[in-house]
N, C-alpha and C positions, 0 to 999 in steps of 0.2 A: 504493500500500500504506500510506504514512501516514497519506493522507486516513481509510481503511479503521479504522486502527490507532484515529485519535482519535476515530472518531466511536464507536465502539465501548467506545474508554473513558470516552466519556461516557452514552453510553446505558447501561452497565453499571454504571459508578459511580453513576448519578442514580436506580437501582433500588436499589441497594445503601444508598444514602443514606438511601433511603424506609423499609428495612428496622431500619436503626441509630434512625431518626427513634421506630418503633415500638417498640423496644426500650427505648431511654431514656423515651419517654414512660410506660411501665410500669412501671418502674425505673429511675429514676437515677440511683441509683447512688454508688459515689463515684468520685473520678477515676483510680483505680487500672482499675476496671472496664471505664469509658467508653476508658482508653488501650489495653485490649486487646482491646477491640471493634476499634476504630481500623486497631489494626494487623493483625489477623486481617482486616476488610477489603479493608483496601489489598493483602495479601496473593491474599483469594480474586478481586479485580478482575487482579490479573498474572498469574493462574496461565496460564490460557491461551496466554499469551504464554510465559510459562515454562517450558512444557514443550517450545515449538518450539526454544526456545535450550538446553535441556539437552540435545533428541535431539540435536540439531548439534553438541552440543558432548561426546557421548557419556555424558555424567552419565545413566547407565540409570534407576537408584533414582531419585532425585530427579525427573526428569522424571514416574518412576509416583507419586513423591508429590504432586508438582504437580498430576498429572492426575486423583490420588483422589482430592482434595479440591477442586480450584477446579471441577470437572467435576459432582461429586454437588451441590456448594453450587449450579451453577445451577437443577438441578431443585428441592433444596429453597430455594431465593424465588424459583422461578418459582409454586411452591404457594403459596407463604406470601403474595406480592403478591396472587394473584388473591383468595386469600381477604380478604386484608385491602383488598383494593378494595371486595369486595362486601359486607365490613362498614362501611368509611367510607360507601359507598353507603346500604344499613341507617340508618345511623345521620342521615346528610344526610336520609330520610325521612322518621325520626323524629322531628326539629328542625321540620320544615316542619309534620308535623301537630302539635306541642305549640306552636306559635307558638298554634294555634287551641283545642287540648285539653292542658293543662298534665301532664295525670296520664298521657299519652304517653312522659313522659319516666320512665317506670320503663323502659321497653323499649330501651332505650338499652346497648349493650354496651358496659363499661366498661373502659378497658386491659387490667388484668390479666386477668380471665376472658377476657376476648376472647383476647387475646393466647397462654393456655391451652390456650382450643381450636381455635386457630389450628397451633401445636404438638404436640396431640395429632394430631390428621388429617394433617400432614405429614409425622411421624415412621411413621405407620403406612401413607401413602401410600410412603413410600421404603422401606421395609423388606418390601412388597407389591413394589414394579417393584425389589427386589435379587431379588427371587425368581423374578417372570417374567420377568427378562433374562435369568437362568443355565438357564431349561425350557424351551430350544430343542427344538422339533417335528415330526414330517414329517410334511408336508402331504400328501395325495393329491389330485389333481384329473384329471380324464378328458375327453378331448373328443375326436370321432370325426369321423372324414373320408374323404371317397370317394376319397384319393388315394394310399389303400393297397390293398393286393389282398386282396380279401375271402378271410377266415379266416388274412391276415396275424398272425404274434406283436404286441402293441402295441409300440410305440417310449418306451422308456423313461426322459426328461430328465428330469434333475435339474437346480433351479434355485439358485446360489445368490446371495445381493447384498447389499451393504452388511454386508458383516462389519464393515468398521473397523479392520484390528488396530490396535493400539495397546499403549502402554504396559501399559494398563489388559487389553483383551483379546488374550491372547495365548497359548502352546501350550496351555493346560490349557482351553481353552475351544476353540481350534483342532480338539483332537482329537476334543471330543465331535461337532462339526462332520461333521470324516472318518467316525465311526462312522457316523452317518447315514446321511451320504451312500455308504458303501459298503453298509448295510441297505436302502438304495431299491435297491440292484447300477445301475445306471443304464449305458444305449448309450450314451448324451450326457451330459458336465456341461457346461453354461452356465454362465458365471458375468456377471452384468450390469453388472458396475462397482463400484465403493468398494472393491474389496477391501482392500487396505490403507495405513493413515499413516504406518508407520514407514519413514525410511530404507533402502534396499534393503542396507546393508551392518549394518544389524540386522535388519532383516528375513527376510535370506535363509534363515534355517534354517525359519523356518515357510514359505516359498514349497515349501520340499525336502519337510517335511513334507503340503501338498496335492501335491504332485507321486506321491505314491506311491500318489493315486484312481485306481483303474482303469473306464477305460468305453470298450469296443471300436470304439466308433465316432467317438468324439472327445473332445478336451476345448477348450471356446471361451470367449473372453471380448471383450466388449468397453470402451472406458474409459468407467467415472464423469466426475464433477466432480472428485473426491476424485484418481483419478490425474494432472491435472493440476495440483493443489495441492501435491501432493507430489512434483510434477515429472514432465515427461511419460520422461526415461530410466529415470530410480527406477524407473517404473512398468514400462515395457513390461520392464526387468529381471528384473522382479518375476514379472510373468506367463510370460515365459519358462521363467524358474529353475521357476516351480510348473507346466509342462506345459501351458500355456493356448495355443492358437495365437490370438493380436490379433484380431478383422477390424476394419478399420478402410476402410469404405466400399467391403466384398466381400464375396464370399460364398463357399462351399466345398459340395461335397456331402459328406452326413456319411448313408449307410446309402442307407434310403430318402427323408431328408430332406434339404433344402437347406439349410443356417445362415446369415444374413446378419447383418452388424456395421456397426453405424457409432457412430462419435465423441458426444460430449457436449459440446453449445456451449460450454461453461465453457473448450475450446482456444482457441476465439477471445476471448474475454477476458485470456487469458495470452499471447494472440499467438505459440502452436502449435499446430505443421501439425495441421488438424483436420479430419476428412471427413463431412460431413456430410448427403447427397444420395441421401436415399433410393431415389429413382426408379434413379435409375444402380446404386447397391448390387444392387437388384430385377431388374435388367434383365436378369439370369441363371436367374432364376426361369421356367422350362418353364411352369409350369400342371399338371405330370406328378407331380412331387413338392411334397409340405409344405412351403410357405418359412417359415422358422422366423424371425422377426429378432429378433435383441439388440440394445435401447436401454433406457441407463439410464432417462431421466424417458419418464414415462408419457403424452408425448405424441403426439395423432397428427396424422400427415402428410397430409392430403385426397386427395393425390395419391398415397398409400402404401394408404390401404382399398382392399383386395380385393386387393393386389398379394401382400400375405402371409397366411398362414393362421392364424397367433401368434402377438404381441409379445408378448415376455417382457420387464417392468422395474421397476424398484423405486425406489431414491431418496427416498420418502418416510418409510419404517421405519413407514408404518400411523400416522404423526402421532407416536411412540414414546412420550409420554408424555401421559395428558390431561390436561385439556384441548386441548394444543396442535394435537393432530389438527383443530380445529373453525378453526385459521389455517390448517393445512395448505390443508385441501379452499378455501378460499376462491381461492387460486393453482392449486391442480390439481382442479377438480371429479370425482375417480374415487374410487372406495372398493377397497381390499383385493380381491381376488378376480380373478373370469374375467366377461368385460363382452365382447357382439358389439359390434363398431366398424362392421362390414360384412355384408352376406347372407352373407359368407363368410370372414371374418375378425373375430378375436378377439383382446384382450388378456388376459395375466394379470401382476394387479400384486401385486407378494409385499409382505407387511410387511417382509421385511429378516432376516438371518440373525446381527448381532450389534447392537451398537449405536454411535452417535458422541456424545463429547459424554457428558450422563450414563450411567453404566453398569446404568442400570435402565429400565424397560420400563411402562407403567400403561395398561392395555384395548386392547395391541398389540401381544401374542406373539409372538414371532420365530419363523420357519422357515426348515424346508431342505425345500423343494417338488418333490413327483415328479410330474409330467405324465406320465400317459399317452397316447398317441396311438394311439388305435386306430381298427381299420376298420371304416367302417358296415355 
């Protein structure tokens, strides 16, 4: 975890650095100014860190101040760097052709203006994903199978993932959540992992609060990355308190379908119990009923196609902010949506139903997803 700690304050400060570098070269300032650049800095570089030692240490406010601010300041320089790469870049271009054409060098962006409208576009980038993070949606999607009895009702899942609570999101976004999710009325709620960051001994009232979704045929989850970040008891407390029955490399029948669960490597990097074998999970699977499985990342098993009939998973929150979507898919080649993996098997990959990290959203709207399952 140290190793983690430092590389990360270096990678983070050396952006940050970048940032202040840009700053002053447009204004300098005087040293009144430069000092409280300085320390709003070194500030926004601990927040992070600040908010794990305030929830531990129950400072509630403080940790959500921590979390407004060191959290949004990532996404605004993660805008502001790219832009200002692809004008240093611009500008590197421009140099090489006025080496040859001197009168190239009007096209040249100069700090301030640059810096402007580097500014403008970022502020109105954030002020866009504050908007499409709070217009959570429900999604419909439909997909049909011969493993129900023709002129069956559809089977009605609701998906939800990557909430996050947090500091930051918490009952008054919780609840528009439950709204949803009780307007889809759903047989099933899924829930695929990340539910939540905080502490189960602040957290528990909103566990009570999803606890009070009703769906006749069950309510399932399995763990994220994030519940063993936050500790694999925290967690399964968690899920408990809000009505989720674990699986955790099993499976359950739930109506006319079967739910299967399994674990999120990120256990075995923490070096807890972690299940992760999908063939075994599967091995309950008739071929009579829909195998339904929950896994967080949207990966598949070789030996899992055609064993299930829908992977439901999330983890990636749709790239939550762009550009960054275009690093996501580089590590997970899948896009948002419902994708055949098998002649008879399907994934569906949600964008994510809240956020981590910053509290806004850019060309990657969150949902709360109703699957229908109906008969062909």
């Amino acid at each position: 975890m140290g190793l983690f700690i430092a590389i990360f304050l270096a990678i983070y400060g050396g952006i940050n650095s970048y940032f202040f570098w840009k700053i002053h070269a447009a204004y300098p300032g005087p040293e009144v100014f430069t000092a409280l650049l300085v320390i709003f800095f070194i500030f926004a570089i601990a927040a992070p860190i600040l908010v794990r030692v305030f929830k531990r240490q129950g400072y509630v406010r403080l940790a959500w101040l921590a979390a407004a601010v060191g959290y949004s300041w990532m996404a605004i320089l993660f805008w502001f760097c790219v832009l200002a790469l692809l004008g240093d870049g611009w500008n590197l271009g421009i140099r090489c052709v006025a080496h040859f054409k001197p009168a190239a060098s009007a096209l040249l962006l100069r700090p301030k203006p640059a810096l402007a409208l580097y500014g403008l576009v970022v502020l109105t980038a954030a002020g866009w994903g504050l908007i499409e993070a709070a217009n959570i949606r429900l999604k419909e999607v439909h997909l049909s199978t011969p493993k129900l009895a023709h002129g069956a009702a559809p089977v009605r899942i609701v998906q939800i993932t990557d909430i996050h609570l947090s500091p930051i999101l918490k009952a008054r976004t919780l609840a528009k959540i439950i709204r949803l999710i009780n307007k889809a009325a759903p047989d099933i709620l899924a829930c695929t992992g990340d539910l939540s960051d905080e502490p189960y001994k602040i957290g528990k009232s909103l566990a009570e609060m999803l606890a009070t979704v009703r769906a006749p045929m069950g309510k399932f989850g399995c763990l994220g990355n994030h519940e063993y970040y936050t500790g694999l008891q925290n967690s399964l407390s968690f899920y408990q308190t809000a009505g989720l029955k674990t699986l955790r490399g099993e499976s359950v029948v739930a109506g006319p379908v079967r739910i299967v669960g399994v674990d999120d490597p990120a256990g075995l990097q923490r070096r807890e119990p972690c299940f992760l074998d999908e063939p075994v999970a599967l091995a309950g699977a008739d071929g009579m009923r829909p195998a339904i499985l929950l896994k967080h990342q949207p990966r598949i098993n070789p030996a899992s196609a055609g064993r299930f009939d829908l992977q439901l998973s999330g983890h990636l929150h749709g790239g939550q902010i762009f550009p960054f979507n275009m690093v996501v898919y580089c590590f997970y080649p899948i896009t948002p949506g419902l994708h055949r993996v098998a002649p008879d098997s399907y994934i569906y990959l949600s964008r994510g139903t809240g956020t981590w990290g910053p509290p806004m959203r850019l060309f990657a709207p969150p949902e709360v997803t109703l699957i229908l399952l109906e008969p062909e």
